[in-house]
N, C-alpha and C positions, 0 to 999 in steps of 0.2 A: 517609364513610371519612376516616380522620385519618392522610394518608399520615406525616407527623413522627413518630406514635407506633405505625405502624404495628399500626392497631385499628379494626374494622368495628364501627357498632354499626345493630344492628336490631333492628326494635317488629315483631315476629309476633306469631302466635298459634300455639303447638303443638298439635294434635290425635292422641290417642290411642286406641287401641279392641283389647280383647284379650278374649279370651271365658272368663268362670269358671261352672264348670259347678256352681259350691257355690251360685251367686246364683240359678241357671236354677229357673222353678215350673212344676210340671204343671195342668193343666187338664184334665184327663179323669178325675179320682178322685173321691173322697168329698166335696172341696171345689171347687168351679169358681170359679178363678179367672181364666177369660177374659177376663171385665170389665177387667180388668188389663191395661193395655199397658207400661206403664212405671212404673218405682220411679227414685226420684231419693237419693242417699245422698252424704258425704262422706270424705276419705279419713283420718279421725277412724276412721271402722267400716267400710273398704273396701279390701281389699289392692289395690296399683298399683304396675306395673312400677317400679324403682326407676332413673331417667336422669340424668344430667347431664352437659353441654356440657364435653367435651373440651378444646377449644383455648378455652377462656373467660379473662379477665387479671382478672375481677373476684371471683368467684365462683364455687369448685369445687363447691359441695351439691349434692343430687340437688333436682331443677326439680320444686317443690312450690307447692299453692295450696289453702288449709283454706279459704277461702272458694267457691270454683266447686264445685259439684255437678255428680255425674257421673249418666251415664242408661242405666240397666241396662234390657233388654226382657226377655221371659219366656225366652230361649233360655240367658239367663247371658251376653249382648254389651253389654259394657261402653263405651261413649265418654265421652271427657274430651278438655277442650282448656283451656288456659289462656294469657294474655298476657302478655309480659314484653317487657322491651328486655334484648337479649343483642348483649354488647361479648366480640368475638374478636380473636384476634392474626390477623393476615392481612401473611403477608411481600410487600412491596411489592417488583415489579420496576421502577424506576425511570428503567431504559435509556433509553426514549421519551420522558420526562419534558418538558414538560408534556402532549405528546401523549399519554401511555399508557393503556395498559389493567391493569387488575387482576383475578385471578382470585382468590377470598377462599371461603376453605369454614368449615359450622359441623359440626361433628361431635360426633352425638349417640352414648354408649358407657350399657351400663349396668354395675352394679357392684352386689354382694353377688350378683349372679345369674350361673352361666355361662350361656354360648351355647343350650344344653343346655336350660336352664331358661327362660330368656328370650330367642328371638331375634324382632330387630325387623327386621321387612319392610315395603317400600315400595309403595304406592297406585299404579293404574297410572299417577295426574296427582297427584305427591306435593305440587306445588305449586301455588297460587292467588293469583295475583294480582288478585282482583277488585277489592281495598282499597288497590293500592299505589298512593304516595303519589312521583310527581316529584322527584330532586333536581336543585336549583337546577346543581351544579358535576358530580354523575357523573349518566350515562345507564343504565339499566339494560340489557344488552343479554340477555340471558336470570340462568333457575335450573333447576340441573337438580339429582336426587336422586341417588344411587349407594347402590349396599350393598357395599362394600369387605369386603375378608379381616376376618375378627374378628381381635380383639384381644388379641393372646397373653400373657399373663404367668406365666411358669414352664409349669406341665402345667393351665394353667386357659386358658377362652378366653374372651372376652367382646363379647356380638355390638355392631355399631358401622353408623350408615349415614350418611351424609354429603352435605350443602345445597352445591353450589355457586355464588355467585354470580359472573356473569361485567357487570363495569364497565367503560363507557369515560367519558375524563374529557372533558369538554366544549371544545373547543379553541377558543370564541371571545376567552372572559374574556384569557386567556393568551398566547394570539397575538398580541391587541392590547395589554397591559400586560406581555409580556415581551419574545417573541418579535421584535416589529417595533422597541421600542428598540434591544434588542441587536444585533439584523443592520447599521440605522439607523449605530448608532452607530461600528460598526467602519469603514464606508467615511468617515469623518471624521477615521482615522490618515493615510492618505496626503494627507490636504488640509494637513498642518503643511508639507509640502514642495513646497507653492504658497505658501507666506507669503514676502513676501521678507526677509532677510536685516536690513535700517534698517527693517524697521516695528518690531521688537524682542518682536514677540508668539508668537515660534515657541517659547519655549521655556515661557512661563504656558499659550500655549495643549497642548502636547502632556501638563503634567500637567495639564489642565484633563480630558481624554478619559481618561490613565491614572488618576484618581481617580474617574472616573464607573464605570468598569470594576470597578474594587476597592467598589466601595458596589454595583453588579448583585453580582458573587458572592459578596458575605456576605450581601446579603438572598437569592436563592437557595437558600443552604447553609441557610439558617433556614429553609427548608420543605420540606427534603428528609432524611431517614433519614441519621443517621450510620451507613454502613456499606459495605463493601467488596465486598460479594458481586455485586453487580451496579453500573457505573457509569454517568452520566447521562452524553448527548450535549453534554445544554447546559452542564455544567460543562466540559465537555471543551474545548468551542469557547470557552467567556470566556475560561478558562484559556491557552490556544495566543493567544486575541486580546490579552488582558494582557500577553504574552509580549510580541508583536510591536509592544503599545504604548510597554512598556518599552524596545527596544529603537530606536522611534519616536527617544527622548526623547535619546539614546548618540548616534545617527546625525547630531541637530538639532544637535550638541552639537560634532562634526564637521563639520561644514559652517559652521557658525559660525565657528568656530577654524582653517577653511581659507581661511572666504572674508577674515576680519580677520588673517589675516597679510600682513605686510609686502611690498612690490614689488621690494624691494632684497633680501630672503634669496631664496638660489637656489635653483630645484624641480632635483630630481633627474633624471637623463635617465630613467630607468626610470620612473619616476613620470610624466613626459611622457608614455614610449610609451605605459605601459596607458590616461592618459586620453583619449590621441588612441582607442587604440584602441575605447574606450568611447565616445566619441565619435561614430566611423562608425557602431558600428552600432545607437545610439540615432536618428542623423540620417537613416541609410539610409531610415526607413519612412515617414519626416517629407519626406523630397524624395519619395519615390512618390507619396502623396499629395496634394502642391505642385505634380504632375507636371499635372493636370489642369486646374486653378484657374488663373486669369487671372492675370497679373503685373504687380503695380502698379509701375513705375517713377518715380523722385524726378525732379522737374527737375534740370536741370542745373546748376543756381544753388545747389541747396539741400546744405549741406555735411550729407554721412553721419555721424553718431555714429561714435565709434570701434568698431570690433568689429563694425558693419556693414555692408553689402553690397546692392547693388540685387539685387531678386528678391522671390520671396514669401516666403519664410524669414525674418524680420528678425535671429534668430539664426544667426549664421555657425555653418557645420558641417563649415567645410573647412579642417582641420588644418594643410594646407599653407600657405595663405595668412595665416595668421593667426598671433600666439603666445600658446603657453598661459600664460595669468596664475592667479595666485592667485583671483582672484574670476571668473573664466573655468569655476575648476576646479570652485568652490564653486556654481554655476549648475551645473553639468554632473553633482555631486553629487546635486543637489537634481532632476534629470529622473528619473536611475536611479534612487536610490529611490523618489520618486513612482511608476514603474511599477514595482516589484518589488513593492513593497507594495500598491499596486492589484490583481496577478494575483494573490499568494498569499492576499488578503484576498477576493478574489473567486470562487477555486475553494476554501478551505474554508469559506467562505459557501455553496454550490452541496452540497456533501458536504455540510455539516451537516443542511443543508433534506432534504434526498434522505433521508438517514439518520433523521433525527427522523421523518419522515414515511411512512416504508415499512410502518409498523404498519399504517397506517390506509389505505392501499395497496390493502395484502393480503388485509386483514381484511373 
């Protein structure tokens, strides 16, 4: 299955059988012909239903073979089968994508014959797989037959019955060449706001992730249907992840330009209060924590760094005692978004997984 061009192709074999009562020989009259089990003829001197594959992309004929010989018995029961590879349009649902499944029908119609004249009925095991052949990337999960409403056109009808195969696409290939970079890669956005500030790699490294993102969803988009009817999860997810890389790259950009401002221009009181405010309740969770853990105390000889404090926290987180600086702020920066982009990259990581994977769940 070629999910790009949205097109099944498969190597059957059709088998046909209709009874003509012009071919059927008696065996009880002036000639005995019992000796006779079978005549073998082709369809050069043999009327045959006239068929061809409905949803076909390649070719609409009616499904023909001058070569294969058909096998009449004396009652006038015709059987014919012949082999072909038959490419169908099959609309790809793509939602689950790479995990999905595909339901893909062939549907057989005839033409120059109504309903009336020709209708085609189904074996009670219209399909056999004893010959089927493995593929490497889908699974077969069944095939079943249907004989669906005919085929209306104006005041005529035309009998029609329909192959469907049901696909699941193989999740190892994918999961490990797709799936596990891209989940991989997103929890590497919040790592730019662990760089510090003088190593000077915060901002090569944040396009370093938003250009690996932009090279995943164009190779993506190249094997997936251009189309809108149904949309993919995992486009959805790079998408919202690009998003957040981009905005990654704004924020680094900010904290930069906070933390190399000057010590002589003066912060705003308002600007004060929110980062105090932000402040506590970053720190809040950080002293619960610290609550339990032994406390290493400095000698008393050993002079503290400024902006430090004995305790286990070596970052002060008490507003009060402290003043806020510009690179105080730009540290304080750099915590909150590290965790906002952590949690938002980690619950639509969780949804996406949950989501992509409910097919196969259920199924």
């Amino acid at each position: 299955m070629n999910i790009k061009d949205q097109t099944l192709s498969v190597s059957a074999q059709l088998g046909l059988s209709w009874l003509d009562e012009r071919l059927k020989w008696d065996t009880g009259r002036t000639q005995d012909y019992s000796s006779i089990n079978y005549m073998f003829s082709t369809e050069r001197y043999t009327w045959k239903p006239t068929i061809y594959v409905e949803n076909s992309v390649e070719d609409l004929s009616v499904i023909t073979d001058l070569n294969t010989p058909m096998r009449m018995n004396q009652k006038g029961l015709i059987e014919w089968s012949t082999s072909a590879i038959y490419m169908v349009s099959c609309e790809a649902v793509i939602t689950y994508y790479p995990l999905d499944q595909q339901i893909c029908d062939i549907k057989l119609s005839t033409t120059g014959y109504t309903s009336l004249q020709i209708n085609l009925l189904l074996k009670a095991d219209p399909v056999d797989l004893l010959f089927y052949s493995e593929n490497g990337e889908w699974e077969l999960l069944g095939v079943t037959g249907t004989k669906p409403d005919d085929r209306v056109k104006g005041s005529v009808s035309h009998s029609k019955v329909t192959f469907s195969i049901h696909l699941q696409r193989r999740p190892m290939f994918h999961v490990l060449n797709t799936m596990f970079p891209v989940v991989l890669m997103a929890f590497l956005i919040p790592m730019a706001f662990k760089l510090h500030v003088e190593s000077g790699e915060k901002i090569g490294y944040c396009l370093t992730v938003l250009l690996a993102y932009a090279v995943y969803l164009s190779m993506i988009s190249e094997n997936i249907p251009s189309t809108s009817v149904s949309i993919c999860y995992l486009s959805i997810y790079l998408a919202s992840t690009l998003v957040l890389s981009t905005l990654s790259v704004l924020f680094v950009i900010l904290v930069i330009n906070v933390h190399h401002t000057p010590d002589d221009e003066p912060m705003s009181d308002r600007l004060k209060s929110v980062a105090l405010k932000m402040e506590k309740c970053i720190c809040r969770r950080k002293r619960n924590e610290s609550a339990t853990q032994p406390v290493k105390v400095a000698p008393a000889t050993e002079e503290l760094p400024k902006g430090k404090k004995h305790g286990a926290f070596l970052e002060s987180c008490d507003p009060e005692e402290e003043e806020m600086t510009w690179v105080r702020l730009s540290r304080l920066l750099d915590r909150f978004f590290f965790l906002s982009f952590m949690i938002i990259i980690s619950a639509s990581t969780i949804i996406f997984i949950f989501l992509i994977s409910f097919q196969m769940i259920t199924s």
